[in-house]
N, C-alpha and C positions, 0 to 999 in steps of 0.2 A: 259640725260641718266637716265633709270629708279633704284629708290632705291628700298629698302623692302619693302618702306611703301608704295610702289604702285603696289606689288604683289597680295595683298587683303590676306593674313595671314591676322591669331587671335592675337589680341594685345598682349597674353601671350607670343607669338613666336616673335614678334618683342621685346619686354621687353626683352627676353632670347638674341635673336641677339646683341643688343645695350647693354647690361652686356656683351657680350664675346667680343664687340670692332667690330663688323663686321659692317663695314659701307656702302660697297655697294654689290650688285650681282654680281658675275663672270658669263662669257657670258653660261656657261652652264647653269646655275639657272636663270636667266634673260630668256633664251629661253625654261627650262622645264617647270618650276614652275607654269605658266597659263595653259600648259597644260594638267597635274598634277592634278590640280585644279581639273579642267573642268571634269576630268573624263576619258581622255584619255589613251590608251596606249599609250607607246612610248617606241621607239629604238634607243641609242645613243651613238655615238663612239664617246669614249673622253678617253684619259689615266687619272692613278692613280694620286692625284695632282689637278685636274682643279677645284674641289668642288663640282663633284657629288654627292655625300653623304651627301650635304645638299639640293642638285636639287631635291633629291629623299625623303630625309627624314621632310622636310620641307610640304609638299603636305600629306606627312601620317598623320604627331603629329597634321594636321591643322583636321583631321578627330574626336579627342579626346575631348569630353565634362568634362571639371575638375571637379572631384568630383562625377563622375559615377562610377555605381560599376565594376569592372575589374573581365572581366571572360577568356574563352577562346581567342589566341590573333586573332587582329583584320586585324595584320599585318604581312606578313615574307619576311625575307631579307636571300638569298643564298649569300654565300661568299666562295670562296677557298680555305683559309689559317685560322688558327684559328687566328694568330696576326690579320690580318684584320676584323674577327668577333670580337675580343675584340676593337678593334679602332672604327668603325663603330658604334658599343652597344654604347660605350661611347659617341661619338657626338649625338647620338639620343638621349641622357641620358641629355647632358647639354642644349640642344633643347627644350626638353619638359621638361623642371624640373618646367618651374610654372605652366605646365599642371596636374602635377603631375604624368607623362608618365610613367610605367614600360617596362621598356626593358632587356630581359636576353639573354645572348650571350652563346651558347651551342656548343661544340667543343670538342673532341676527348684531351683525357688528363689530362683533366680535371674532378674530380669526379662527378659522374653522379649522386649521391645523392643530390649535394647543382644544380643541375637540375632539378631534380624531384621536390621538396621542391619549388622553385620558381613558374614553372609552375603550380603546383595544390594550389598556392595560386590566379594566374591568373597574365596577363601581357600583356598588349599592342603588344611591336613587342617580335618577336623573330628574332635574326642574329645566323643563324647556318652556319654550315660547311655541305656540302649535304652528307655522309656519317654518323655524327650524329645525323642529321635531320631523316635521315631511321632507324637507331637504336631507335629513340623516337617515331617513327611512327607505329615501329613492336609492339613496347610494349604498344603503346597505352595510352601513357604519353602526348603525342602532336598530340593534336586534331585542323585538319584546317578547317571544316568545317564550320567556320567562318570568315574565311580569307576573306576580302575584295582587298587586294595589296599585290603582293609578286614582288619581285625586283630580278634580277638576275644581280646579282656585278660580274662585271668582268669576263664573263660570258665563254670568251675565254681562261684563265684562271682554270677555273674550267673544261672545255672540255679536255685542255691538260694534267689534272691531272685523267682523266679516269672517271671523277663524271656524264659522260652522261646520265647512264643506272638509276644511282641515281635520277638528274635533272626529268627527264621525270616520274618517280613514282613518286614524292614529288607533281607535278602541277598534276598529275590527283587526288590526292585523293584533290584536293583544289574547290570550287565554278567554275564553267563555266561559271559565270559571272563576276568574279574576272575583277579586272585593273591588269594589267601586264605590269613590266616597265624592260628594258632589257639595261643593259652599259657593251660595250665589249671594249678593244683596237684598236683592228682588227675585219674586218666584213669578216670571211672565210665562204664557200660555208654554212659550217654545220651549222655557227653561223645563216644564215639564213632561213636555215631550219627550226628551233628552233621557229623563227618567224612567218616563216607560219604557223606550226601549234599552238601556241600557243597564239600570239598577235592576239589581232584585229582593223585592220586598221590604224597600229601604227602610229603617228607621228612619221621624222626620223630628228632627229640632230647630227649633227659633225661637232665638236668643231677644225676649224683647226690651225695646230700648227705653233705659229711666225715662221715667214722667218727666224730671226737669234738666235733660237733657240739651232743652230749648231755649231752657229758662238760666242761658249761662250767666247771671249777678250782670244787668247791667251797670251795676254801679262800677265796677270791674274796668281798671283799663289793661287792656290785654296788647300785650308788645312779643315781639319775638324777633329774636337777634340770627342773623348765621353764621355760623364760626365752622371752623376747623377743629377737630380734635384736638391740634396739637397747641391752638390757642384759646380754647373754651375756658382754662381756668381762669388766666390772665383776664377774660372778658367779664367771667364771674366776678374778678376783682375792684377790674373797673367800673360794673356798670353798678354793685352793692356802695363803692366809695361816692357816686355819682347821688345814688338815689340816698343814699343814706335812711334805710329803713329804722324805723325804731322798733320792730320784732319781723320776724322773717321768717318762712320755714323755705329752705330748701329739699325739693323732693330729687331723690336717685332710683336707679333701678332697683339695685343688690345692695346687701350686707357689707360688700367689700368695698363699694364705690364710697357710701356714709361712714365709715371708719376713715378713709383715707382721705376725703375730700375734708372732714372735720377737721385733722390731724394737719394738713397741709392751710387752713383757713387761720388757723388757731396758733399756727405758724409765723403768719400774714399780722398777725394783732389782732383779728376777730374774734367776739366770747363767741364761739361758737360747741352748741353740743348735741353728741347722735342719739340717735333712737332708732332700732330696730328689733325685729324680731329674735335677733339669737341673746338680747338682754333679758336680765330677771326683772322681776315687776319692781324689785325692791331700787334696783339700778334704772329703771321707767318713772319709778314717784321720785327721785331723786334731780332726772334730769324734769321733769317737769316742773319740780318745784322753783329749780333756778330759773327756768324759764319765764315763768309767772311770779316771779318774785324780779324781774328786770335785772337779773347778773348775768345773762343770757340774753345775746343780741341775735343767736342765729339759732333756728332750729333742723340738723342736715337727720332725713329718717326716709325710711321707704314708705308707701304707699300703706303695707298692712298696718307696722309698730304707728301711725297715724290717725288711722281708721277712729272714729268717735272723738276726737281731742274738738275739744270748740275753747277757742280761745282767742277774747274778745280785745287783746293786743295789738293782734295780727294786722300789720299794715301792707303785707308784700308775700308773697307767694311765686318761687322759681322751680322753673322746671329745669334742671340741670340737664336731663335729654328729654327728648318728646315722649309722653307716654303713649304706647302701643294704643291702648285703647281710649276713644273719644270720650267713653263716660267717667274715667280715670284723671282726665284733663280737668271733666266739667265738675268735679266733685272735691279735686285740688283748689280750682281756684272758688271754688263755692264758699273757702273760707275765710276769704277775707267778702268785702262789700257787706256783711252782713248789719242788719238794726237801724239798715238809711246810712253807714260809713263808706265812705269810698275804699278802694282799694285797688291794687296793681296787681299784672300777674307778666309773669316776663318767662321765656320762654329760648330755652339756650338749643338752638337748632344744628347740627352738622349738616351737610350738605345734603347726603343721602337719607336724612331724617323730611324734606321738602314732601314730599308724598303722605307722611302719616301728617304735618301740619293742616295740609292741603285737605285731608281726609273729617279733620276736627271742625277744620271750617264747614265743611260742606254739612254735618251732622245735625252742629251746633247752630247753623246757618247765620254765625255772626263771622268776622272778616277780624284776623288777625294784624295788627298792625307792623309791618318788617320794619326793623329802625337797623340802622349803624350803629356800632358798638361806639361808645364817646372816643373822643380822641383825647393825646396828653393835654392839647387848649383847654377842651371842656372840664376835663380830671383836673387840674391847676383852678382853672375858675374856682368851680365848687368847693376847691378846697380851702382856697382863699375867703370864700363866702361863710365856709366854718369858720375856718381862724378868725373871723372880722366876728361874727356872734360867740367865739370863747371870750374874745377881748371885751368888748361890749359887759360879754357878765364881770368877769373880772376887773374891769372899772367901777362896777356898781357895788361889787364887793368893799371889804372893810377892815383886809389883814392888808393893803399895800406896804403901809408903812415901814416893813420890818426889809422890804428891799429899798429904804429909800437912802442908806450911809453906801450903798455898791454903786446907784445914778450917782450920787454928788459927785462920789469919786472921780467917776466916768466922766461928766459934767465939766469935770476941766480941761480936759482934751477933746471932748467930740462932743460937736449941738445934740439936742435935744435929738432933732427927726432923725438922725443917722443913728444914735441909741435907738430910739424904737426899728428902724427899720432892719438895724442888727437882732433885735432881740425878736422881730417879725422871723426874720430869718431861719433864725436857730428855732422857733417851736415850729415850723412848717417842715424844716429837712427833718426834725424830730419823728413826724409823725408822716414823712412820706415812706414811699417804699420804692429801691431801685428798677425793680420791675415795672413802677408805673413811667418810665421814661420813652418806654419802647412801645410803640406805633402797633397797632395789631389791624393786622391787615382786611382789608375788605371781601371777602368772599362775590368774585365775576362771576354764573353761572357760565358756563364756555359757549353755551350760543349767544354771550354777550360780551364774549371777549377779542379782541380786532384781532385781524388775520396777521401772521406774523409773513414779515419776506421772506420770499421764497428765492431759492436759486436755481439753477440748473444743474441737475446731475448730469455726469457724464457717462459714458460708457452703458448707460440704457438705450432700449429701442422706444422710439415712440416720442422719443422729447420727454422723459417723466420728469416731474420738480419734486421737489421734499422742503421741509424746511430747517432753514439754517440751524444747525445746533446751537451755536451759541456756545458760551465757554464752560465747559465742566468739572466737577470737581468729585473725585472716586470718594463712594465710602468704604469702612472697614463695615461687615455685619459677622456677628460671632457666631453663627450659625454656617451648617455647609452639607455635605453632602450624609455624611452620620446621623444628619438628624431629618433626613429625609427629606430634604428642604431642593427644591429646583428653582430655577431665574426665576419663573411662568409665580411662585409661591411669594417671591421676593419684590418681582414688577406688581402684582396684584396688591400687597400689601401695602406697599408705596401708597397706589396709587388712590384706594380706598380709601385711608387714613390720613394722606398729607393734599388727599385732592390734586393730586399730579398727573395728566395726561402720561396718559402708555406711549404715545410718542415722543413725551417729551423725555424718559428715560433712557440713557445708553447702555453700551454694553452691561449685563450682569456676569459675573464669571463663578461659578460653586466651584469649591475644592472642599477635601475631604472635613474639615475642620474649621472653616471661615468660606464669606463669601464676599466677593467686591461691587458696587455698580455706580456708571455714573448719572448723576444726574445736575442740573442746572445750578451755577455756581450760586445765585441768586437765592435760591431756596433748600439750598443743603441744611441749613438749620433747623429748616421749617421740617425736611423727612426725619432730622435727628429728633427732633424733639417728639415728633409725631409718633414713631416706631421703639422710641423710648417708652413712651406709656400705653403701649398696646405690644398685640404680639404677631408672630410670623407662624401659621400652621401653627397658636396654638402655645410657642413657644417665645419665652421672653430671650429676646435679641442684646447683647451688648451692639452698640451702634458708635462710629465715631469717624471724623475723616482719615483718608486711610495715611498710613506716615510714611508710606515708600511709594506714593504715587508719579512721583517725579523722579525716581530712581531709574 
């Protein structure tokens, strides 16, 4: 089976692959990518999920010389929705980042100044949405006459949202030499029309979908939780202490997520151990043996180091994030339910992950159930409900005796029930963990979250209101102007990662070497912890509140 490194990519793009953990091609990029290459158009029906959008984007960033000057783009990618032009930007973002690739993602909503301002510095692709693609077109801000590839994502998609009339202006004003690469779900009459006139000579591929794609284990109870990045582990924590699995596999994307997520579990008190691709077989038979020998309570591995294990232990199956593709989900949790066993599959969602769930459901055509992360009540409970089955066996047990001269002792100063409820005590703080005390918050989507008061600004025309800030508190970020870092890089990240409205951020300030911003006193912890384990442009950020804010 062919890997990347037998695509004929620029060693920059494989660097970039092998940092994000991606070890082999999915059959849509195995079958684009040569001819991509080559110069081909192509037309491929594949749903959202399979890894188009590196079949597609992989063949453009391979066109980019590092270190050329960046003028008009070279590249444009149609999309539907604007969450998918932001998702889309950013995989092309972490693709070519040692190309040095600029990519701006432009959509309806969003202010069209930090638009302007990107494009007329210059930028490789642009991912629009075909309705603000025509607004930049009328004004003369987004110039394609240099366009060499444009992609049309989803393409079926964007027809049913009325963007036809749009679509069809945007490719004429583009090069009639252009490469044109088109991925629909569905191949309707129109979607083919689209092709005649505008492909030429496409290659055509479709990607078909597993036979038991449908067939997702109904024995299987399938949950899915929403969290924050910046609280995903903690919920990992709770919700593995709640269910108390007795074997597990947790699935991650990359090589670096299952080393560190192990590392930090195994931290926590959990046996936990990894499995990935960058391990020897000999370091493979080793962790499987503990696994299947019960010295191992978790198993944290990728999708490939995975692949053929059947292991009839298996009570619980998590998805640590959501996998890209639907038949990746169906074939994870495929492994537990099996032989008439019941089993669970849970499913660890960020916010902007809502769309590929939604994607799985609709596939799979079974209905994912959203639950709450437990709260400290329920965590207490359950764990009470341990403690009361460790006591239980150890009554039934038959070495008591040898603590029975430390009760007497005890025995003369304090009853009976106050001894046990001390000695309740001390094994429960034993085996709690301080982190389970703290409350992990509910994820509101914002069209379901109440209007906040508003007041009246002064000094506008018109009566405008805004709303109330609220009280703020500056961070320190250790990034600044040296590392090429602007607000627009710093509000974005925020806002991504900790789920923070761009309104509800204040001032950012960049200096040459640090940068400051405020934001709501309320959830400053939530961006520290959040931009702690992620990055800015790319770059790991030291974060903290700032210590002369008040000066």
């Amino acid at each position: 089976m062919a890997g990347f490194d037998d695509l004929d990519l620029r060693p920059e793009l494989l660097a970039a692959l092998t940092a994000l953990g991606y070890e082999e091609p999915t059959p849509i990029q195995r079958d684009a990518i040569p001819h991509l290459l080559a110069g081909r158009d192509l037309m491929g029906q594949a749903a959202t999920g399979t890894g188009k959008t590196a079949a597609f984007a992989l063949p453009m960033l391979n066109r980019i010389v590092a270190g050329t000057r960046v003028g008009p783009p070279m590249a444009l990618v149609l999309v539907p929705t604007r969450e998918l032009a932001v998702q889309v930007s950013e995989a092309i973002y972490r693709y070519g980042r040692e190309l040095q690739a600029k990519v701006v993602p432009i959509y309806g909503g969003q202010p069209i100044g930090r638009q302007l301002g990107a494009l007329k510095e210059g930028v490789h692709v642009v991912v629009a949405t075909p309705g603000r693609a025509m607004d930049h077109i009328k004004r003369r801000t987004l110039v394609l006459g240099s366009v060499q590839l444009v992609v049309l994502d989803e393409a079926d998609e964007m027809l049913d949202m009325g963007f036809a009339e749009d679509i069809e202006a945007i490719l004429q004003v583009t090069p009639g030499e252009r490469q044109t690469v088109l991925f629909s779900a569905t191949l309707p009459a129109r979607i083919n029309n689209i092709a005649r006139r505008h492909l030429r000579d496409p290659v055509r591929i479709q990607i078909e979908r597993a036979p038991n794609e449908r067939e997702t284990a109904p024995l299987v109870t399938q949950r899915a939780y929403t969290v924050t990045r910046a609280h995903k582990l903690a919920a990992l924590g709770r919700i593995l202490d709640v269910e108390a699995p007795a074997a597990a596999i947790v699935f991650c994307r990359t090589r670096t997520e299952v080393d560190q997520l192990t590392e930090t579990l195994n931290g926590r008190g959990y046996r936990a151990e990894a499995l990935h691709g960058g391990m020897t077989q000999e370091q493979r038979d080793r962790v499987m043996h503990r696994v299947r020998a019960g010295t191992a309570e978790l198993l944290i591995a990728t999708d490939v180091a995975a692949r053929g294990l059947d292991l009839d232990l298996l009570t619980h199956v998590i998805n640590y994030d959501v996998p890209s593709a639907p038949d990746a989900y169906v074939h994870r949790i495929g492994r537990v339910g099996r032989a008439g066993r019941e089993g669970v599959a849970i499913t660890l969602a960020e916010p902007r992950e809502q769309r590929l769930l939604e994607n799985i459901e609709r596939v799979t055509s079974r209905r994912i159930a959203r639950e709450k992360v437990p709260s400290v009540a329920e965590l207490r409970a359950r764990q009470m409900d341990s403690t009361s089955v460790a006591l239980r066996a150890a009554l039934d047990g038959d070495d008591l005796q040898r603590f029975s001269p430390t009760v007497d002792q005890l025995a003369d100063d304090y009853s009976t029930r106050d001894l046990a409820l001390a000695a309740l005590k001390l094994f429960h703080d034993a085996r709690s963990n301080p982190t389970d005390e703290a409350e992990i918050p509910e994820f509101v989507p914002h069209s379901n979250r109440p209007k906040r008061e508003r007041t009246e600004t002064t000094g506008r025309p018109g009566g405008k209101f805004r709303q109330a800030p609220g009280r703020k508190t500056r961070l320190f970020i250790g990034l600044g102007r040296n590392d090429r870092i602007s607000p627009g890089d710093i509000v974005g990240a925020i806002a991504n990662e900790a789920n923070l409205a761009g309104r509800d951020i204040g001032p950012t300030r960049v200096a040459e070497r640090f940068s400051t911003v405020d934001v709501p006193e309320a959830s400053a912890d939530a961006v520290i912890a959040a931009i702690a384990r992620s990055t800015i442009k790319g770059k790991k950020a030291v974060i903290r509140r700032d210590r002369h804010q008040h000066r």
